[in-house]
LOKE-174934 format. One record per residue (C-alpha): residue number from 1; x, y, z; residue in three letters. Coordinates in nm, 3 decimals, always signed. Layout:
<atoms>
  num       xx       yy       zz  residuo
  NUM        X        Y        Z      ALA
...
</atoms>
This chain:
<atoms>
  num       xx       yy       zz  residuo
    1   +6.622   -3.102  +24.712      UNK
    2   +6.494   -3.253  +24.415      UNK
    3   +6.368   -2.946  +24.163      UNK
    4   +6.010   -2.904  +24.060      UNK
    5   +5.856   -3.159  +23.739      UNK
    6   +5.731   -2.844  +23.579      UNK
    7   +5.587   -3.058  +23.278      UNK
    8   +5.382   -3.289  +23.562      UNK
    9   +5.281   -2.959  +23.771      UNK
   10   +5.162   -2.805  +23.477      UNK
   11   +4.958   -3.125  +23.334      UNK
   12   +4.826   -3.186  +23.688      UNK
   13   +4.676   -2.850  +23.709      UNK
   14   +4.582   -2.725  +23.280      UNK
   15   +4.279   -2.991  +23.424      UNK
   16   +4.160   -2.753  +23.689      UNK
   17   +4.223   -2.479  +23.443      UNK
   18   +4.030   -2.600  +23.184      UNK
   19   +3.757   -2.705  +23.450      UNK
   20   +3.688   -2.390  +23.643      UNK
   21   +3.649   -2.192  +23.279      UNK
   22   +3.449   -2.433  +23.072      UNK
   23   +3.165   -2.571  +23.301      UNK
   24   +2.988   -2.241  +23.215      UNK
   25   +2.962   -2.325  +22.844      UNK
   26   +2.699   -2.587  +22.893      UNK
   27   +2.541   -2.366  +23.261      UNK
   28   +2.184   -2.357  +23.199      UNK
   29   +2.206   -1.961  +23.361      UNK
   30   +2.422   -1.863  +23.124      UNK
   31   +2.231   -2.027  +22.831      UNK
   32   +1.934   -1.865  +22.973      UNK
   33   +2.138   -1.545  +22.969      UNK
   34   +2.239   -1.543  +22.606      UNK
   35   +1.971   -1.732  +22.471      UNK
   36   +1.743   -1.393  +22.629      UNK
   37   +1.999   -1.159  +22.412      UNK
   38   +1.918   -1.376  +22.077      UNK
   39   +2.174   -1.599  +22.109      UNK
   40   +2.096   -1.940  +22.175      UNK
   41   +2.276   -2.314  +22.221      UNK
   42   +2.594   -2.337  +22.169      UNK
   43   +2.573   -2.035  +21.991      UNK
   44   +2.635   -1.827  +22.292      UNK
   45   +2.908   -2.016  +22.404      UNK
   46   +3.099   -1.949  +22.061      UNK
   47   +2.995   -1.583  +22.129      UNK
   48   +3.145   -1.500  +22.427      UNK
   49   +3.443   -1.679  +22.388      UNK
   50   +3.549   -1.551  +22.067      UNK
   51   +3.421   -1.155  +22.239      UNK
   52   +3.774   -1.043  +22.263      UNK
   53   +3.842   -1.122  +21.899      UNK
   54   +3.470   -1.071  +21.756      UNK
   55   +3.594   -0.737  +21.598      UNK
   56   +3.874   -0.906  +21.380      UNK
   57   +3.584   -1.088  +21.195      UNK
   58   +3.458   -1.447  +21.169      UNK
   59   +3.767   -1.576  +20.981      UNK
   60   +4.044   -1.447  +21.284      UNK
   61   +3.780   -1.618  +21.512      UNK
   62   +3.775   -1.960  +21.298      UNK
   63   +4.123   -1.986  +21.247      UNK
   64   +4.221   -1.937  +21.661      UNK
   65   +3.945   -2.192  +21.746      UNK
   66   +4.069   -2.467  +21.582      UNK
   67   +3.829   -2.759  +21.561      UNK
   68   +3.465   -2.558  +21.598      UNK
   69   +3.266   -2.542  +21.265      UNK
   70   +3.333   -2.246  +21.060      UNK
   71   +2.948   -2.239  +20.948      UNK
   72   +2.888   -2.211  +21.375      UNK
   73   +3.105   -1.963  +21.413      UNK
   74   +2.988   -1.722  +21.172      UNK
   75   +2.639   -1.802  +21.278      UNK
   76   +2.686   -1.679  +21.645      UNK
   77   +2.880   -1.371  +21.541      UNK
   78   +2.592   -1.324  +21.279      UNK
   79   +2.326   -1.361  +21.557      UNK
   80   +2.515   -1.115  +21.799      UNK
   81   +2.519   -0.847  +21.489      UNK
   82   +2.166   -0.919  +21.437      UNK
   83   +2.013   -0.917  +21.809      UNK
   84   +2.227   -0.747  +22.060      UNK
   85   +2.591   -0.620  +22.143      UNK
   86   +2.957   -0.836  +22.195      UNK
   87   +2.962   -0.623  +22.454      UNK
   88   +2.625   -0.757  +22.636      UNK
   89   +2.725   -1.150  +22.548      UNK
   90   +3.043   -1.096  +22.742      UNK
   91   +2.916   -0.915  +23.010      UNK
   92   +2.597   -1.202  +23.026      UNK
   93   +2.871   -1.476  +23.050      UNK
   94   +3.036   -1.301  +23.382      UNK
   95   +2.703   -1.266  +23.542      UNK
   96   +2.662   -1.656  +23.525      UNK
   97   +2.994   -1.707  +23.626      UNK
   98   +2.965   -1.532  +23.989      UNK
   99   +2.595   -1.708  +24.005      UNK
  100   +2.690   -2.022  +23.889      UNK
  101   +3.014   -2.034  +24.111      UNK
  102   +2.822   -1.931  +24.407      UNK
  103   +2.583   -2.174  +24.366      UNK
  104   +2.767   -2.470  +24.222      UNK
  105   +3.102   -2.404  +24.404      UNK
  106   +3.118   -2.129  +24.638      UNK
  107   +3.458   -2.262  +24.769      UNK
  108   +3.622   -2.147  +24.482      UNK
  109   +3.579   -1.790  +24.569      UNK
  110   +3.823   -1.762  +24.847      UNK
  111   +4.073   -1.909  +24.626      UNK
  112   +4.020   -1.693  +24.274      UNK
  113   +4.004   -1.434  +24.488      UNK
  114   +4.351   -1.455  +24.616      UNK
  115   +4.472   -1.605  +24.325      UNK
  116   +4.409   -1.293  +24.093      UNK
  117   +4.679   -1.031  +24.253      UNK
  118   +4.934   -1.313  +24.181      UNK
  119   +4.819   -1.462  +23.838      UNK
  120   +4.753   -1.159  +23.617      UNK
  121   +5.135   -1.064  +23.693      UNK
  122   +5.215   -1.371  +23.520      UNK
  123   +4.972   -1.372  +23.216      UNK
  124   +5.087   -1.021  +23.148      UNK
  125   +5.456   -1.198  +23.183      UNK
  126   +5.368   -1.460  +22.930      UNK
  127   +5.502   -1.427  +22.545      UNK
  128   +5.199   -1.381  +22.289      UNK
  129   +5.348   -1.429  +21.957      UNK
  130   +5.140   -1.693  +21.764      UNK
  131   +4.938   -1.679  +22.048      UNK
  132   +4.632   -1.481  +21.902      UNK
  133   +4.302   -1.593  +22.135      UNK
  134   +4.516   -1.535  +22.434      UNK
  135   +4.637   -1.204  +22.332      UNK
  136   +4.298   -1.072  +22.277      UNK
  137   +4.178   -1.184  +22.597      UNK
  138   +4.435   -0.957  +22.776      UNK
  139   +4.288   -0.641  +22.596      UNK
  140   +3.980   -0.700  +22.797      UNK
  141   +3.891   -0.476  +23.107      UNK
  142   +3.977   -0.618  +23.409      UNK
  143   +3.650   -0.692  +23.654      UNK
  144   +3.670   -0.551  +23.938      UNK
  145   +3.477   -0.846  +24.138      UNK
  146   +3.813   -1.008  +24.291      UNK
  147   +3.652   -1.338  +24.229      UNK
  148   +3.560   -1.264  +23.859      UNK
  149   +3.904   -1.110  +23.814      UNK
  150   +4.044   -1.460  +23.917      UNK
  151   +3.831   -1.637  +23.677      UNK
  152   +3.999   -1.427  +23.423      UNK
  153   +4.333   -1.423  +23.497      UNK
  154   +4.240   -1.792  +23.445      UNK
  155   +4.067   -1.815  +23.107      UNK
  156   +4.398   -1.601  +22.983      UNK
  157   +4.581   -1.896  +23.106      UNK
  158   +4.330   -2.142  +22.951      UNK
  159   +4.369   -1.925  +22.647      UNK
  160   +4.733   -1.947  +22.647      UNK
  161   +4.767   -2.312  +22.636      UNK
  162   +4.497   -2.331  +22.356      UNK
  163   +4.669   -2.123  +22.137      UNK
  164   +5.009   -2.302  +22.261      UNK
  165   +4.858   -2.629  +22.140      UNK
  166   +4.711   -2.509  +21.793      UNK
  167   +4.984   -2.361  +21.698      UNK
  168   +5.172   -2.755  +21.737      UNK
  169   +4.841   -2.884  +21.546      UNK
  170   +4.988   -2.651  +21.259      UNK
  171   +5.309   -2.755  +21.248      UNK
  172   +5.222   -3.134  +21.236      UNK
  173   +4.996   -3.048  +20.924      UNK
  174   +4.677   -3.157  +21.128      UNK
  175   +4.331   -2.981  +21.045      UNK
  176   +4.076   -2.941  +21.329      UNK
  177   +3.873   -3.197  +21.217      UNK
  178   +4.165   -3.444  +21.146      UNK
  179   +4.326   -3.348  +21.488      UNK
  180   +3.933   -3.457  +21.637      UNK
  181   +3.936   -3.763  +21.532      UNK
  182   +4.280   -3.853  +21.684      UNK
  183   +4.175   -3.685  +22.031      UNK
  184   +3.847   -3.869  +22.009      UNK
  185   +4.040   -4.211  +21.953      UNK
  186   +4.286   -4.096  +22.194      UNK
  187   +3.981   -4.069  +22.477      UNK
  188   +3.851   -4.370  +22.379      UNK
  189   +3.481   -4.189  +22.300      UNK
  190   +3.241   -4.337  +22.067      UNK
  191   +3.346   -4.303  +21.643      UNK
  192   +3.317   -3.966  +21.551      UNK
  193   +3.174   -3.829  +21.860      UNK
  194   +3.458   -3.533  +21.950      UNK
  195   +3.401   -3.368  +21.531      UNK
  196   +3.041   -3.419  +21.572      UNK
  197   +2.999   -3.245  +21.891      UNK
  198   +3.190   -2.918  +21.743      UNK
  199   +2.975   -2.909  +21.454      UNK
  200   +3.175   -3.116  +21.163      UNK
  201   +2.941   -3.207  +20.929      UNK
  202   +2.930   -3.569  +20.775      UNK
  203   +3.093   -3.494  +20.469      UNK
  204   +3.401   -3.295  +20.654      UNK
  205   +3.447   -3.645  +20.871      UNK
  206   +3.459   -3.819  +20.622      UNK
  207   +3.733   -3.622  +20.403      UNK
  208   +3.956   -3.612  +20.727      UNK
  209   +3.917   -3.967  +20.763      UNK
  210   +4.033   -3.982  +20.369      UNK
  211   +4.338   -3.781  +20.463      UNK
  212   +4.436   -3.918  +20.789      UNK
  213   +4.490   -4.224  +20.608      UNK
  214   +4.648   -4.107  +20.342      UNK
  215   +4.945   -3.999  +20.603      UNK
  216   +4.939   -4.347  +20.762      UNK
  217   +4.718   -4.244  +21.076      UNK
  218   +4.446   -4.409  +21.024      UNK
  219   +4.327   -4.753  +20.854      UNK
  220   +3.971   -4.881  +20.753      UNK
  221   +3.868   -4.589  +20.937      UNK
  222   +4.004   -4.604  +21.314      UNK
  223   +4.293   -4.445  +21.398      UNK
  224   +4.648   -4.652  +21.350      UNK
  225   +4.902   -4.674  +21.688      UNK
  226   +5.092   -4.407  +21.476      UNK
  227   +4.812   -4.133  +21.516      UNK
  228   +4.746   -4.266  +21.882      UNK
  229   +5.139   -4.135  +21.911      UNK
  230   +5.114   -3.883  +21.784      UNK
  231   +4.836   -3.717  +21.972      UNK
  232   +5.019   -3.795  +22.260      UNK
  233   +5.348   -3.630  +22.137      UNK
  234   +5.132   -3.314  +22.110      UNK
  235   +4.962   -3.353  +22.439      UNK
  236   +5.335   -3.412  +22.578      UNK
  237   +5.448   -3.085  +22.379      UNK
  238   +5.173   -2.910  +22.512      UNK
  239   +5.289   -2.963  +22.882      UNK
  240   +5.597   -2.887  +22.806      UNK
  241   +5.588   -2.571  +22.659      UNK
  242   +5.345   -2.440  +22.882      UNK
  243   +5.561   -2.487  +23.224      UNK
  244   +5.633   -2.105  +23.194      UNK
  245   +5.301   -1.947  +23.392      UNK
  246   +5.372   -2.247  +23.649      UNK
  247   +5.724   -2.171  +23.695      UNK
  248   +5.667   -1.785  +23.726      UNK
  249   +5.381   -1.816  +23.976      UNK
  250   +5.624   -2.073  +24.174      UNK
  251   +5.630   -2.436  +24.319      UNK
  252   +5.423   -2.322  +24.644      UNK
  253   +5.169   -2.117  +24.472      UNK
  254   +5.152   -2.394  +24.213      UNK
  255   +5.076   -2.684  +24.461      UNK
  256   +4.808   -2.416  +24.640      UNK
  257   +4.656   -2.422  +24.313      UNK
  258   +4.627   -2.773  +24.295      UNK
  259   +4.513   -2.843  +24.632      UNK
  260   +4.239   -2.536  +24.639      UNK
  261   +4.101   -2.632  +24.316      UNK
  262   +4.069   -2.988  +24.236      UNK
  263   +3.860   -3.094  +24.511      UNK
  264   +3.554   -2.805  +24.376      UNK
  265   +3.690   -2.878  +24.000      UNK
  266   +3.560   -3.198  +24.059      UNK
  267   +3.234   -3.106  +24.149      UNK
  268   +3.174   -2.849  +23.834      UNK
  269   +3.332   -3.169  +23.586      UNK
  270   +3.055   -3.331  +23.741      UNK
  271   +2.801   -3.073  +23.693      UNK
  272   +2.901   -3.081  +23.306      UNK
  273   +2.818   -3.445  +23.290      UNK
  274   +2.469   -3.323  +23.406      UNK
  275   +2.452   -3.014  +23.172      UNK
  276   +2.622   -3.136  +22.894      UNK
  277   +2.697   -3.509  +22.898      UNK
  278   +2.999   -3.736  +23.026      UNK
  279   +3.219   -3.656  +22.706      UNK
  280   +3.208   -3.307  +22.679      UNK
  281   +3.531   -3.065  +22.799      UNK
  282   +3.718   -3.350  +22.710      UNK
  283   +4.030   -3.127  +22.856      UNK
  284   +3.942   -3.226  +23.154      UNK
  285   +3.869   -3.577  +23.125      UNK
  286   +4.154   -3.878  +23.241      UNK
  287   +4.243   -4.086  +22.988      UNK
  288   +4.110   -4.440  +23.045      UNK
</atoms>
């Protein structure tokens, strides 16, 4: 018997990952949710993502998120401080979760569900040096809704492989804006859309435009073959060095997970296109 592609397996299914956690970023409940605790837009999405790290301080926050504006960042941690409690953001954000999962996707319950028992095993398994986000995450209670707990054991996953793929942004001597603009290209969105949509202002663009072609990734500015390539090579690196929770949970388990969640994962990509608009959670998108 041939053994497992653990670097396909684990591309295949960082979609349905990244799927089943992010559609609630743009869910008009849980923008309703935050926006009644004083925290509104996008704001609130910042907020209760960054909750497990919130205490370290803006700059822990803007450094593990990568490409989101600093100036955004500190603003929802600034309108938390001002209005209501990390504590009530996060616990907002689950109640829109079970709501919007019911409504939007109720056959995802079965599945997270089951799929908690046997994940959290493996997250707690997983190495967190360098891996910051993901670290914090795990310090989190646990719910005690199986379903919820699922969706957890999944967004420490999710976590995981964002921190995994910063950390390579580092090492090729990318900034988040810089490392935008090569992802945008790489999706084939509209100029500038990917920095814009995180909050990059027009003067940041333009300076990582200045220095992406200064180190030969970009001419006139649109990105060169050479920048295409290399946002591959770190999409490729990604996969590979996250094969380790896929491995651990096993081949079966990991073609369960495939088969129980891309059919409703569909569904909630297509409820961000509605939300949010056809470009956003661009982790989940094909490449044309």
């Amino acid at each position: 018997m041939d053994a497992p592609d653990w670097t396909a397996i684990t591309s295949r299914n960082a979609r349905s990952v990244q799927t089943t956690i992010g559609w609630i970023f743009w869910d008009p409940g849980a923008l309703a949710r935050l926006e009644a605790l004083g925290v509104p837009g996008p704001l609130g999405y910042i907020a209760a993502r960054a909750a497990p790290l919130a205490p370290a301080g803006a700059d822990a926050v803007i450094a593990s998120f990568g490409s989101i504006s600093p100036a955004a960042i500190r603003w929802a941690l600034e309108a938390v401080a001002t209005s209501t409690t990390i504590d009530a953001v996060w616990r907002a954000r689950d109640d829109a979760v079970l709501e919007g999962l019911g409504a939007y996707a109720p056959d995802l319950g079965a599945p997270l569900a089951r799929l908690g028992p046997l994940l959290w095993p493996v997250v707690e398994a997983l190495p967190t040096v360098g891996r910051v986000l993901a670290a914090a995450h795990l310090r989190m209670p646990r719910p005690t809704d199986p379903v919820l707990s699922g969706w957890h054991g999944l967004n420490c996953l999710r976590e995981w492989r964002g921190d995994t793929h910063w950390a390579l942004v580092a090492a090729a001597g990318l900034t988040g804006v810089e490392v935008s603009l090569l992802h945008n290209a790489w999706l084939g969105y509209e100029p500038d859309w990917l920095p814009t949509s995180r909050g990059s202002t027009a003067a940041d663009i333009a300076s990582a435009w200045a220095t992406l072609e200064a180190k030969g990734l970009a001419v006139d500015g649109a990105v060169t073959s050479d920048g295409l390539a290399l946002r591959q090579q770190l999409e490729d690196d990604t996969d590979h060095l996250t094969t380790v929770p896929w491995q651990l949970l096993g081949e079966e388990e990991s073609e369960r997970f495939a088969s129980d969640f891309e059919g409703p994962c569909t569904r909630l990509l297509a409820r961000v296109d509605l939300t949010a608009g056809p470009n956003y959670q661009p982790a989940s998108r094909i490449r044309p």
